[in-house]
C-alpha positions as CSV (number, residue, x, y, z in Angstrom):
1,X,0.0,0.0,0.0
2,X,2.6,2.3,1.2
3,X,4.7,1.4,-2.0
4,X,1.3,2.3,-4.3
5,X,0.8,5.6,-2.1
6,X,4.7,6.3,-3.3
7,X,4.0,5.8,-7.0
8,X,1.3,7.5,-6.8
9,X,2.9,10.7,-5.8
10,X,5.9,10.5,-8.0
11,X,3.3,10.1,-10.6
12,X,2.0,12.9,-9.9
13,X,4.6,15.0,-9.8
14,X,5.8,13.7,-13.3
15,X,2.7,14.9,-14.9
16,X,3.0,18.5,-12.8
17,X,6.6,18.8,-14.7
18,X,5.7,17.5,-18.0
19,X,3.1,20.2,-17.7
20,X,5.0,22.8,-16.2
21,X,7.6,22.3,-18.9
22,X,5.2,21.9,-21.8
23,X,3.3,25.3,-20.4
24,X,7.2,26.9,-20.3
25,X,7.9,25.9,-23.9
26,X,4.5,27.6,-25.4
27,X,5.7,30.7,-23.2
28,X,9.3,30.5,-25.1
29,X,7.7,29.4,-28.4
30,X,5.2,32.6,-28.2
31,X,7.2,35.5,-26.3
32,X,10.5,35.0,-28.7
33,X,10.3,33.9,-32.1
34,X,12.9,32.8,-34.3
35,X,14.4,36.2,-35.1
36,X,15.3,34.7,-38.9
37,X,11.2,34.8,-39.2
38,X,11.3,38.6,-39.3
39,X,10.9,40.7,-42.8
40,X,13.1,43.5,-43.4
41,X,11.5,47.3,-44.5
42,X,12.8,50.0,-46.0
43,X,11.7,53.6,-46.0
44,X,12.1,54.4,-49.2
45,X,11.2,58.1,-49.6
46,X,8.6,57.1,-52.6
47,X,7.3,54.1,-50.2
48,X,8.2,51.5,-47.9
49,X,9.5,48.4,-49.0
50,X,9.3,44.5,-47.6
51,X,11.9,41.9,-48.3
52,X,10.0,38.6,-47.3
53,X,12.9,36.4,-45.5
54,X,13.4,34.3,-48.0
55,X,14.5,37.0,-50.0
56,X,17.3,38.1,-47.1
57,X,19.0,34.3,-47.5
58,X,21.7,35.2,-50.4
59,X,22.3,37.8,-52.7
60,X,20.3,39.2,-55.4
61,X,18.2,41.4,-57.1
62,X,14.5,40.4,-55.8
63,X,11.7,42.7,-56.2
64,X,10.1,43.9,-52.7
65,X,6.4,44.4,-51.6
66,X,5.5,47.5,-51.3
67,X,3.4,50.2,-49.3
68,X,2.6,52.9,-52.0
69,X,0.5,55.5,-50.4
70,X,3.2,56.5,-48.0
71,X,5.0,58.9,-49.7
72,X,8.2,60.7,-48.8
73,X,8.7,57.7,-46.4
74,X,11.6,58.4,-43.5
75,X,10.9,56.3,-40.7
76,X,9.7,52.7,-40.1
77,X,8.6,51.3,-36.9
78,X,6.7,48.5,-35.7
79,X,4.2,49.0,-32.4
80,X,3.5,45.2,-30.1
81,X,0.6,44.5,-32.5
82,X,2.6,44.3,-35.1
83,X,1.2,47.0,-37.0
84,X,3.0,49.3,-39.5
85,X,3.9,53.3,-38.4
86,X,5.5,55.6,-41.1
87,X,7.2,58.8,-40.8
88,X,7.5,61.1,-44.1
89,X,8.5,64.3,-45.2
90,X,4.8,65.5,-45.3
91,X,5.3,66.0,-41.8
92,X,3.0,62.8,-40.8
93,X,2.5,59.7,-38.9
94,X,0.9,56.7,-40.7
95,X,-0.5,53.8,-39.3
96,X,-0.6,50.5,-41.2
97,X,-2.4,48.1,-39.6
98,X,-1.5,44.3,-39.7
99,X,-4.4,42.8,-40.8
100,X,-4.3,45.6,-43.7
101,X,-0.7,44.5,-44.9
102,X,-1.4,40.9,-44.3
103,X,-3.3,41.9,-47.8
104,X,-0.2,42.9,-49.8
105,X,0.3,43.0,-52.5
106,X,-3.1,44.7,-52.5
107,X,-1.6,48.3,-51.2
108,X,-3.1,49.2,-47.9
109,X,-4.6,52.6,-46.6
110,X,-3.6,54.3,-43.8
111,X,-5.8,53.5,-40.8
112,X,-4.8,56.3,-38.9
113,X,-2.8,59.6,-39.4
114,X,-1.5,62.1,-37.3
115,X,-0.2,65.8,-37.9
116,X,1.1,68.6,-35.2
117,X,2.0,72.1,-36.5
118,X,4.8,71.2,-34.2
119,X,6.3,68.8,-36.7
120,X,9.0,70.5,-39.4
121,X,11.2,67.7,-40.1
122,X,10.6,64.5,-38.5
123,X,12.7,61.6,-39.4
124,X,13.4,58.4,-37.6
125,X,11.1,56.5,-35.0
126,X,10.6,54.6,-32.1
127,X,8.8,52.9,-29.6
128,X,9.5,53.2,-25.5
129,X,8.0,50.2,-23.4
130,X,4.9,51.9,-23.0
131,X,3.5,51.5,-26.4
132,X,4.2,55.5,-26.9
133,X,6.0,56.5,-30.5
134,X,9.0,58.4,-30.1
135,X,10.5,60.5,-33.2
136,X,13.6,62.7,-34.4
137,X,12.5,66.2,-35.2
138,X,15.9,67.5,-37.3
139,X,14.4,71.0,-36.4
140,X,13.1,70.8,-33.2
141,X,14.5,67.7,-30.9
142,X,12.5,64.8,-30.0
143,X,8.4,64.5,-29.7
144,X,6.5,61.4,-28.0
145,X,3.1,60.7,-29.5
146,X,1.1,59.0,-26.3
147,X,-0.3,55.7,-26.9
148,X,-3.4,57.3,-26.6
149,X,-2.9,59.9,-29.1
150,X,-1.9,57.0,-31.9
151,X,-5.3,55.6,-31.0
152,X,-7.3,58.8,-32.0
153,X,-5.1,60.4,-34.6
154,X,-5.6,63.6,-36.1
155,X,-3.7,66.7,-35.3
156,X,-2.2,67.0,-32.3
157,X,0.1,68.9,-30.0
158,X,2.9,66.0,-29.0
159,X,2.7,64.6,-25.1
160,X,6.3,65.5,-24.8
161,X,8.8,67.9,-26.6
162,X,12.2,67.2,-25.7
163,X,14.8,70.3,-27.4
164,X,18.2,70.8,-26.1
165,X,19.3,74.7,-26.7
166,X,22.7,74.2,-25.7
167,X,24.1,71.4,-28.3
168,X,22.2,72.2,-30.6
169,X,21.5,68.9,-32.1
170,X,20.0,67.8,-35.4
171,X,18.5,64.1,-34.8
172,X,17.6,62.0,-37.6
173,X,17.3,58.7,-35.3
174,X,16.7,57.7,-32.1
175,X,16.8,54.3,-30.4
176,X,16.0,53.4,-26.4
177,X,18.6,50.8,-24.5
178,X,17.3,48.4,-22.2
179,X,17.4,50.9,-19.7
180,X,14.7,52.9,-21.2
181,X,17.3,55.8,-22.3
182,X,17.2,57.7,-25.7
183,X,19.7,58.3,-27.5
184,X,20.0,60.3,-30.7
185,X,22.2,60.8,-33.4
186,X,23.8,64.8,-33.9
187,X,24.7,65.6,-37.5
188,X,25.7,69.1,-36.6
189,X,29.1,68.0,-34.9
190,X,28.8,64.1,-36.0
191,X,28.0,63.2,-31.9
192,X,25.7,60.6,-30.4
193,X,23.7,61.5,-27.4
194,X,22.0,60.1,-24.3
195,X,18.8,61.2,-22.5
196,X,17.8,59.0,-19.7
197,X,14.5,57.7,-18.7
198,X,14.0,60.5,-15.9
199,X,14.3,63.6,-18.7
200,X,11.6,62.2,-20.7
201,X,9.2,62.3,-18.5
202,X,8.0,66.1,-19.4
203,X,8.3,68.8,-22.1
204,X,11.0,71.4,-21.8
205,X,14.9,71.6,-22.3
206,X,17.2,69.4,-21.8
207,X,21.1,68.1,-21.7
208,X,22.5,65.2,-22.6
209,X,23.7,62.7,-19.9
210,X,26.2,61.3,-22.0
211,X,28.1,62.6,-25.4
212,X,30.1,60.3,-27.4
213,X,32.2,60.6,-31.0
214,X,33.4,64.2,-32.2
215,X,36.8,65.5,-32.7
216,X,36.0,63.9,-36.3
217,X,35.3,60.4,-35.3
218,X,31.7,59.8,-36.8
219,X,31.3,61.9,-40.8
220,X,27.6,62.6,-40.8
221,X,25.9,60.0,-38.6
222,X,22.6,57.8,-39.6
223,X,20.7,55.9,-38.3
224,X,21.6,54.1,-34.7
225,X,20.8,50.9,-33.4
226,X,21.4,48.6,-30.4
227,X,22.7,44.4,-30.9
228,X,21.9,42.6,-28.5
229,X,24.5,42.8,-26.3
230,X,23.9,45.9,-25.2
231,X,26.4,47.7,-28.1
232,X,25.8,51.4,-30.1
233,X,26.0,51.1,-33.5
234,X,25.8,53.9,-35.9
235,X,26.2,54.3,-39.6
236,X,28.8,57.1,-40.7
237,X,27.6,58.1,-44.3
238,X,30.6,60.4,-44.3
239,X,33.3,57.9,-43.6
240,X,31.3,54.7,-45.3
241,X,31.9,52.8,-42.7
242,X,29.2,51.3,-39.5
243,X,30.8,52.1,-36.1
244,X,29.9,50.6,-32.6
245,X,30.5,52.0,-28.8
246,X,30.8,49.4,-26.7
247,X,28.5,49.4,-23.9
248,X,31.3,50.4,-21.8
249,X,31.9,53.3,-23.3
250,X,28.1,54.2,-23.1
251,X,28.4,55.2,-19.4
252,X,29.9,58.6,-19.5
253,X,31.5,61.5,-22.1
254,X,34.8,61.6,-24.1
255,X,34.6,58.5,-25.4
256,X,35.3,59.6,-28.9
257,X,36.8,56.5,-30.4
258,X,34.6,53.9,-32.0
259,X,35.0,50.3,-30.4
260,X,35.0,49.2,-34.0
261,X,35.1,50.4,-37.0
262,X,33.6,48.5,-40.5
263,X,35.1,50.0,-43.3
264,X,33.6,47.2,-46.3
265,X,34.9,48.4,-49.8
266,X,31.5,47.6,-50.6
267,X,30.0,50.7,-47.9
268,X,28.5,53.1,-50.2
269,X,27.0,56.2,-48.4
270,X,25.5,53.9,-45.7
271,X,22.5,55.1,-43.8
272,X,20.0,53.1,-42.2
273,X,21.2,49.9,-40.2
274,X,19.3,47.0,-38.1
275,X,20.0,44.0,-36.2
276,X,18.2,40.4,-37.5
277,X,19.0,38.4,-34.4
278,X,23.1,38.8,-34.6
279,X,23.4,40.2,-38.2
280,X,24.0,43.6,-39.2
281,X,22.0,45.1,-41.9
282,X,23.1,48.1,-43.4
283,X,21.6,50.2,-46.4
284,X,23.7,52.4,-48.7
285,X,21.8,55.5,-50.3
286,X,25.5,55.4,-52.4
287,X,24.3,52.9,-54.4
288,X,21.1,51.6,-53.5
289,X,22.5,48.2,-51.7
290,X,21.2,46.4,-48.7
291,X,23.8,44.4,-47.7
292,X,24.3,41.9,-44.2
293,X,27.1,41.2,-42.4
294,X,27.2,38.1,-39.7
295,X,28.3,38.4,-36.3
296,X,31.6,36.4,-37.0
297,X,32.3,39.5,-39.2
298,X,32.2,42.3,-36.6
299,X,33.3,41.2,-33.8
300,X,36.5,43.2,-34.5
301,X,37.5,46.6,-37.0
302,X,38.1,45.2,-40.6
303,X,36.6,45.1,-43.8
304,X,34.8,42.1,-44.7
305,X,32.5,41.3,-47.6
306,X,29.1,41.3,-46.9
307,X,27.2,37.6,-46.8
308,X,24.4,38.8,-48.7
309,X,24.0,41.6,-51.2
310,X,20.6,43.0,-52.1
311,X,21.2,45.1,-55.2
312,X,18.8,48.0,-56.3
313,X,16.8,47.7,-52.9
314,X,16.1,51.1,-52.9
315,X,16.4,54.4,-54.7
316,X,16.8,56.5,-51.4
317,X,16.5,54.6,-48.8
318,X,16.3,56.2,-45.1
319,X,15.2,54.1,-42.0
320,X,15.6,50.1,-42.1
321,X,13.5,47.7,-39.8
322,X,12.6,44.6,-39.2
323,X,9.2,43.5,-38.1
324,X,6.6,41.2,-39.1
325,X,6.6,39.0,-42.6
326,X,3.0,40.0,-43.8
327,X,2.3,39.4,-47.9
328,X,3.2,36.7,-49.9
């Protein structure tokens, strides 16, 4: 009996494990997807473009879907639902929603739009942990558009309006850390800098935390973007070459030297960069390339050729991204 009362529990406790580790698999399965699954998009000033991933697995000329009425694209950016927001030179915000570009090739509407008499020349975007839109104003600084306000749409005065008198910056970019800090790119004096979470909370003026590059060390930065490790990369258009601060170097001023340096004969004017799990995607406006490079080839400063080449992927390309596969 006592030996049945014995099985029984160890029984038991079998199927609580099996379940407990079948119930912790969905979780995994579900909260982080294969990042190889993901599409890459391009803000292609006459539209934003999608490379299916199948497209992204060796070089090539293959022709991209594409969003049409989003003209004068800038930005790309994907919100938790996994629909599509814009940024363009008409001074708007576009929403694309993901049952609408599940349709493509059929080209989509926007679902929502937004507009600010604020807004002079927005660029790159964003979004913080709370579901709120964050953009580069090249003009003006940096504006949060509340989740709220991307609900309703319409014109609106931004939630907050970060500007920074002193150093003047002109952000194209900007990209959060894990931390929840912003950091922007400075093409005035070819500088990165850091807000933290705490300045963001409100509207008004404020100074960077942390300045990196300088004395010459980034010509004309682009876009920026985090690996996962924690590392600042940035394109240098002016240099064609991709850079990275280490995330040592993130935690105060005067670091002015890159960690590395890619200087790939191929780099052509490169602009807009992304991360696809470990791999580096960078896009040339030089000459219209998309190229990736695999983390083997940037652990240190050199100039390897790119794994995959994506010729003509776009005539003036501007923000990449990767989100989504939607279209067939």
């Amino acid at each position: 009996m006592q030996f049945s009362k014995n099985s029984e529990a160890i029984s038991c406790v079998l199927r609580r494990a099996l379940c407990a580790l079948l119930i912790c698999s969905a979780l995994v399965c579900v909260a982080a997807p294969a990042a190889h699954a993901s599409a890459l998009w391009i803000a292609d000033s006459e539209q934003v473009d999608e490379y299916l991933p199948s497209q992204l697995k060796s070089s090539g000329t293959p022709t991209p879907l594409t969003v049409s009425d989003s003209d004068e694209a800038v930005g790309v950016c994907f919100d938790k639902s996994g629909n599509l927001w814009v940024t363009n030179f008409n001074e708007q915000i576009l929403e694309f929603t993901a049952k609408a570009l599940k349709k493509l090739p059929t080209a989509p509407s926007p679902a929502v739009t937004i507009t600010s008499s604020t807004f002079s020349e927005i660029w790159g975007c964003t979004f913080d942990k709370h579901g709120n839109l964050w953009a580069a104003d090249e003009n003006v600084g940096m504006y949060e558009v509340s989740a709220l306000q991307l609900k309703t749409g319409g014109s609106i005065t931004p939630a907050v309006i970060i500007t920074d008198t002193t150093q003047s910056p002109r952000p194209c970019y900007v990209a959060f850390d894990k931390s929840g800090n912003l950091w922007i790119d400075d093409r005035n004096n070819g500088r990165l800098f850091e807000f933290t979470a705490s300045q963001l909370g409100a509207s008004g003026d404020a100074t960077p935390t942390v300045i990196l590059g300088g004395e010459g060390s980034l010509g004309d930065p682009g876009q920026i973007g985090f690996d996962g490790h924690g590392n600042l990369w940035v394109t240098s258009y002016g240099d064609d070459s991709v850079v990275e601060f280490s995330k040592s170097q993130l935690g105060a001023s005067n670091n002015d030297a890159p960690a590395i340096t890619i200087s790939s004969s191929t780099l052509d004017g490169p602009w807009g960069l992304a991360f696809r799990g470990g791999d580096l995607w960078v896009m040339n406006q030089g000459n219209s390339d998309a190229e990736e490079f695999r983390p083997s080839q940037i652990k240190h400063s050199g100039s390897p050729a790119p794994s995959v080449i994506l010729t003509d992927a776009a005539s003036d390309s501007n923000e990449l991204g990767f989100g989504p596969a939607h279209g067939k």
